[in-house]
N, C-alpha and C positions, 0 to 999 in steps of 0.2 A: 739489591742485586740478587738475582736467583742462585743459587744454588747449584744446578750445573753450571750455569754460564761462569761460577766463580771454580768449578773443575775443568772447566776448559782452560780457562785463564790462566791456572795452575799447570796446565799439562800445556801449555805453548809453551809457558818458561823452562818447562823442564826439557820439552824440546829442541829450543834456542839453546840451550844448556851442553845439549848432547850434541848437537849439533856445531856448536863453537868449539869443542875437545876434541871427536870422530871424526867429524865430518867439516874441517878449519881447510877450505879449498877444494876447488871441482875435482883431484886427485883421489882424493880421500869422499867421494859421494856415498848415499846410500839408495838403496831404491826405493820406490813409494811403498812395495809391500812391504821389505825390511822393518823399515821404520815404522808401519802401522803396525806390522806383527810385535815389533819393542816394544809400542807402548800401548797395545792392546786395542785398536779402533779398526775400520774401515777403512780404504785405501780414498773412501767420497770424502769421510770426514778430516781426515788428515791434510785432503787437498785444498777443504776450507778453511782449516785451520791456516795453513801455511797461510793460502791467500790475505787470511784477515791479521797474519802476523806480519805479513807485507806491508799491504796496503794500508790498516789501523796504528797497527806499531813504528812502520818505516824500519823492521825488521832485514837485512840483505842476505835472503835467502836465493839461492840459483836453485834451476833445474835444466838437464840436459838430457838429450833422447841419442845423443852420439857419444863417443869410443868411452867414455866415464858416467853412464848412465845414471842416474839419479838428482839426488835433493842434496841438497852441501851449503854449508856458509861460507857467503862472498867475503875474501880475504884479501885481495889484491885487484888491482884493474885490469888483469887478463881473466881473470873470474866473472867479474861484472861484463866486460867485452862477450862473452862466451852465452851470461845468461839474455843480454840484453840480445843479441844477436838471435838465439832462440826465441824468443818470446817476439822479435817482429817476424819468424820464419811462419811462426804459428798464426801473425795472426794477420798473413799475406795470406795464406792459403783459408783463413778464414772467410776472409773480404772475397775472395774466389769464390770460396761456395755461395756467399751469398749472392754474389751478384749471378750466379749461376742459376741460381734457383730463382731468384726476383724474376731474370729475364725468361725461365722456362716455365715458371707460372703461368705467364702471358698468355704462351701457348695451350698448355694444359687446363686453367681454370672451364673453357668454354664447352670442352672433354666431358669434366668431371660432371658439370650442369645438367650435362646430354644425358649421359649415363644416370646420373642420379633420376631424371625425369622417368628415363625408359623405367628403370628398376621400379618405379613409384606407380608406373603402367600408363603417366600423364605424356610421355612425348612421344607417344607414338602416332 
């Protein structure tokens, strides 16, 4: 095992850690910057961190973008209710866009073709 990978490892714990004390319930959240600024990273790498404290660990972590903003450990089933509810809000409006984009592709790919020809001086 490399060597960062094993200070990452180290700094999830520590963040699970802080997170089970500070931040024990969506009341008690923190923000994404917050917490990167605590423990000294990027707000990108923090969000991978969590993800892979989730997802590899089975870690229960929430996050909320409404009245209690931030990252907080899931304590209770109105926690979990709150983060699971988020994360299908996120990821309806995700499926939106793509299917948004899938279907206005359609239209645009044959655009972009034209234009690229002219610029190239072939489609005229």
């Amino acid at each position: 095992m490399n060597t960062q990978f094993k200070n990452l490892e180290s700094l999830g714990s520590d963040i699970v850690y802080y997170l089970k004390i500070y931040c024990n319930g969506i009341s008690h959240s923190i923000s994404n910057e917050a917490l990167a600024i605590k423990f000294n990273m990027d707000k990108r790498t923090l969000r991978s961190l969590i993800t892979h404290l989730i997802v590899k660990h089975g870690i229960p972590i929430g996050s909320c973008s409404r009245n209690h903003s931030g990252i907080y450990f899931i304590s209770n089933q109105q926690d979990f209710d709150i983060a699971s509810r988020e994360l299908m809000g996120r990821i309806k409006k995700l499926s939106r866009r793509h299917k948004c984009l899938r279907l206005n592709w359609q239209d645009w790919k044959g655009e972009i073709v034209k234009e690229q020809l002219t610029l190239s001086g072939l489609g005229k």
